[in-house]
C-alpha positions as CSV (number, residue, x, y, z in Angstrom):
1,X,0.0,0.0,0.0
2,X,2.7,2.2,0.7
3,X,4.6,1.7,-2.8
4,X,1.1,2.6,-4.5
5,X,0.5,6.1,-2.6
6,X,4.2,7.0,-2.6
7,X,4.4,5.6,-6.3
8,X,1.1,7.9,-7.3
9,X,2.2,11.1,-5.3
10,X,5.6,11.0,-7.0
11,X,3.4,10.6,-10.2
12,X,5.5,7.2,-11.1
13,X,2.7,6.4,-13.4
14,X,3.2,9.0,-15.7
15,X,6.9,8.7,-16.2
16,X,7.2,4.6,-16.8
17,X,8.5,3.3,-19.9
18,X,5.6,1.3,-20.8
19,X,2.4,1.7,-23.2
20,X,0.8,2.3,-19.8
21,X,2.0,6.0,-19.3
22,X,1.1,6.9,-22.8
23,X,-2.9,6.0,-21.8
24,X,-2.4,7.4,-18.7
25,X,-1.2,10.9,-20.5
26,X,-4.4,10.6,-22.8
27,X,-6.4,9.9,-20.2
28,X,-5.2,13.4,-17.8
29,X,-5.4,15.3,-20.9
30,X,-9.0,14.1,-22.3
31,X,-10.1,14.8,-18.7
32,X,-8.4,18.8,-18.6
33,X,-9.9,19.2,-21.8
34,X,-13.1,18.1,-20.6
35,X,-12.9,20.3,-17.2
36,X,-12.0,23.3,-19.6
37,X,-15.2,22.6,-22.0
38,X,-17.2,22.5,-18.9
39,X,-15.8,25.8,-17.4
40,X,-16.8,27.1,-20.8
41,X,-20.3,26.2,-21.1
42,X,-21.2,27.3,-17.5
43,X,-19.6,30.7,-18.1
44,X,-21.6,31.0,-21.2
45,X,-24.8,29.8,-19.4
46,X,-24.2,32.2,-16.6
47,X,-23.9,35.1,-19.2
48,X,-27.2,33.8,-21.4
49,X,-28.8,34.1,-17.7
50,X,-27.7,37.7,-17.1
51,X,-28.7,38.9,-20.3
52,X,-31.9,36.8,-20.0
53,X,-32.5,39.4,-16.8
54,X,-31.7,42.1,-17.9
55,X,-34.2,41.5,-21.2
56,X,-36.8,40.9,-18.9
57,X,-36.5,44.3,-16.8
58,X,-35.7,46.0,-20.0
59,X,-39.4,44.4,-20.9
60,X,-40.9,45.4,-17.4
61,X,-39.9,48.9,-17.8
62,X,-41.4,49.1,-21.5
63,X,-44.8,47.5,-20.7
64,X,-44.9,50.2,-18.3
65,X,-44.2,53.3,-20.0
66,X,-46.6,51.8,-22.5
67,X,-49.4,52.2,-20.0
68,X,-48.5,55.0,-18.7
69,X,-48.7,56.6,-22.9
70,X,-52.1,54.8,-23.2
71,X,-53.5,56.4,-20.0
72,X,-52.3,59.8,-21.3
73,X,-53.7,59.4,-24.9
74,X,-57.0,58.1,-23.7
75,X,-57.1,61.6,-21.8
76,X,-55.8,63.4,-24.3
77,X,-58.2,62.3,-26.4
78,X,-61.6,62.6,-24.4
79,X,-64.0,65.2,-25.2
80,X,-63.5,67.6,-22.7
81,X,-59.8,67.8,-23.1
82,X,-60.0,68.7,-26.7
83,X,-63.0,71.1,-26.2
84,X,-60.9,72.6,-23.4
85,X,-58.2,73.3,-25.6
86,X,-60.1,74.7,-28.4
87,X,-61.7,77.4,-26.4
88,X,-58.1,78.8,-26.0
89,X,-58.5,78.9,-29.7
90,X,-62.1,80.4,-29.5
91,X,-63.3,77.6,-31.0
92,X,-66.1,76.3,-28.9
93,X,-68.4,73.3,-29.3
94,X,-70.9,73.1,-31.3
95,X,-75.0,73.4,-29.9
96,X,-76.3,71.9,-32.8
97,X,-75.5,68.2,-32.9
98,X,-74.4,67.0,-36.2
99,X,-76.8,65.7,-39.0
100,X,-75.9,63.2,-41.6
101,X,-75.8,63.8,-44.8
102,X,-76.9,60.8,-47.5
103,X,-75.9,61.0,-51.0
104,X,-78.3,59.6,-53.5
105,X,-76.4,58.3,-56.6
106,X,-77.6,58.6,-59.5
107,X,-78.7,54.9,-61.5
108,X,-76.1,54.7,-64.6
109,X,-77.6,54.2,-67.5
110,X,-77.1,51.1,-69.5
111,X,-73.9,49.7,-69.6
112,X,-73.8,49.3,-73.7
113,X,-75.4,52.8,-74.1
114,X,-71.9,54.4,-71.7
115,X,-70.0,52.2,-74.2
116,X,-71.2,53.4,-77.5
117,X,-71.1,57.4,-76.8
């Protein structure tokens, strides 16, 4: 037991002559590769999160400057503002409501009679 804890802390594995050192080499450097892929795609999750956040204040923020327009444009647009307004204009509203208007048309007159004049 002892020759295989002193024989792996002096790294006696790695230096042998044998075929076995050589897999052992592939092995540590398959495994560092792996370890650096992994560091890689958490770093690039953790990013895709933040921005994921940040999108979704950014979103917050908008829906509420949208309402916030809305609410303004539905007063701006009610009756009284606009008459309001106008009378700083001297234009006041009208006493007479509005009437409307139809517009008889005429019947055309044969289609073959517009086509030979």
């Amino acid at each position: 037991m002892k020759h295989g804890v002193y024989g792996i802390l002096k790294a006696r594995f790695l230096i042998n002559e044998d075929a076995n050192a050589a897999k052992n080499w592939r092995f540590i450097v398959f495994v560092i590769l792996l370890a650096i892929i992994m560091i890689a795609n958490t770093q690039r999750y953790e990013q895709k999160v933040f921005k994921i956040i940040a999108l979704t204040n950014e979103v917050k923020e908008l829906r509420s400057q949208f309402v916030d327009r809305r609410s303004e444009l539905m007063k701006l647009k009610m009756e009284s503002t606009v008459s309001e307004k106008m009378e700083a204009k001297l234009i006041f509203p009208s006493a007479v409501p509005p009437v409307k208007i139809k517009v008889k048309k005429a019947e055309d007159e044969n289609f073959f009679k517009k086509l030979w004049q």
